[in-house]
C-alpha positions as CSV (number, residue, x, y, z in Angstrom):
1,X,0.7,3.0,11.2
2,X,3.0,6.1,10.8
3,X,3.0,7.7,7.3
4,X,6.3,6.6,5.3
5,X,8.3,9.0,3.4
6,X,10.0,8.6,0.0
7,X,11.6,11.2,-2.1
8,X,10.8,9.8,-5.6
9,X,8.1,7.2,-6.8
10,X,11.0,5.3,-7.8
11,X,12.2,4.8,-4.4
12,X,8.3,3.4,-3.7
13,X,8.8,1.4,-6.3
14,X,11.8,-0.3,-5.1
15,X,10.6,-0.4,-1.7
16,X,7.6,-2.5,-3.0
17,X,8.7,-4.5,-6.2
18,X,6.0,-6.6,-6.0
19,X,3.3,-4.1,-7.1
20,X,1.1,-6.2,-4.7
21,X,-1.1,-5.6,-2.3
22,X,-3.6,-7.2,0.5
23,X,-7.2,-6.2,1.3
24,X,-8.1,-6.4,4.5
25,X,-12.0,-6.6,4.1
26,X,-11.7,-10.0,2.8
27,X,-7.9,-11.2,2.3
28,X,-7.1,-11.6,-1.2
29,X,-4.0,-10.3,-3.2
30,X,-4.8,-7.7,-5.5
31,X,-2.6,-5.9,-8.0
32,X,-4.4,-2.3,-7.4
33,X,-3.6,-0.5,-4.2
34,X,-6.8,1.3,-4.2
35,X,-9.9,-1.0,-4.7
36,X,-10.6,-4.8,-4.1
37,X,-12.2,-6.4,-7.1
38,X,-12.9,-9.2,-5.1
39,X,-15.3,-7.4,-2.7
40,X,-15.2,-4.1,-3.6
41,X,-13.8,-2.6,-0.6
42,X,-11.2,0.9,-0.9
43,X,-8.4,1.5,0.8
44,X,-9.6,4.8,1.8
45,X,-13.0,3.9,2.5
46,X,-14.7,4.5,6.1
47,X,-13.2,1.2,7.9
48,X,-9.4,2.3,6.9
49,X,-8.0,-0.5,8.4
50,X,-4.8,-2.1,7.1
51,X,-4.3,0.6,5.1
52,X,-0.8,1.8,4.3
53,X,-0.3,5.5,4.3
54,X,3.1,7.8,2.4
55,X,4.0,10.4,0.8
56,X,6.0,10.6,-2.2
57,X,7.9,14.1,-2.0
58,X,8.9,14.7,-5.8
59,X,4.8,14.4,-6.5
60,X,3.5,16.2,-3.7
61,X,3.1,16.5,0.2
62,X,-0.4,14.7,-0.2
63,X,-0.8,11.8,2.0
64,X,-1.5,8.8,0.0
65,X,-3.2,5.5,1.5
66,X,-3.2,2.6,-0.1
67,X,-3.9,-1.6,0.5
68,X,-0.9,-2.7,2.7
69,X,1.9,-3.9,0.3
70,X,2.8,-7.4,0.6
71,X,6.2,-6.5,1.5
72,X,5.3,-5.5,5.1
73,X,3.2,-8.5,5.8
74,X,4.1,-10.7,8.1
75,X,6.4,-13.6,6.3
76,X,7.5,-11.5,3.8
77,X,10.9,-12.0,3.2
78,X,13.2,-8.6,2.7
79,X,15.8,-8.4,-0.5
80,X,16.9,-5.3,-0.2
């Protein structure tokens, strides 16, 4: 997955209004992007996959990888 870029964090935001976000290790919906309470897996742990990865300019040129939004999932529907 190529490494999306967003200017501000509120462009993120809007991007992904559901502050959702999908583990892969084990499926479930969980509201932080970094760590599944469910099984305890991180997003930037050693099997990376399903991660999401951006960079949010106005904070920093970091590359920030997160649990895959909801949004881009398969089903999803688009509002914007």
């Amino acid at each position: 997955m190529d490494v999306e870029i967003f200017e501000t964090r509120r462009e993120f935001n809007k991007r992904f209004p559901s502050k959702t976000f999908l583990c892969k290790s084990c499926g479930h919906m969980t509201p932080n992007e970094f760590f599944c309470p469910f099984c305890g897996a991180q997003a930037n742990g050693l099997f990376k996959k399903g991660t999401y990865q951006y960079v949010i300019k106005e904070e920093s040129d970091q590359i920030n990888e997160i649990f895959t939004p909801i949004e881009l999932q398969e089903g999803a529907t688009d509002d914007n």
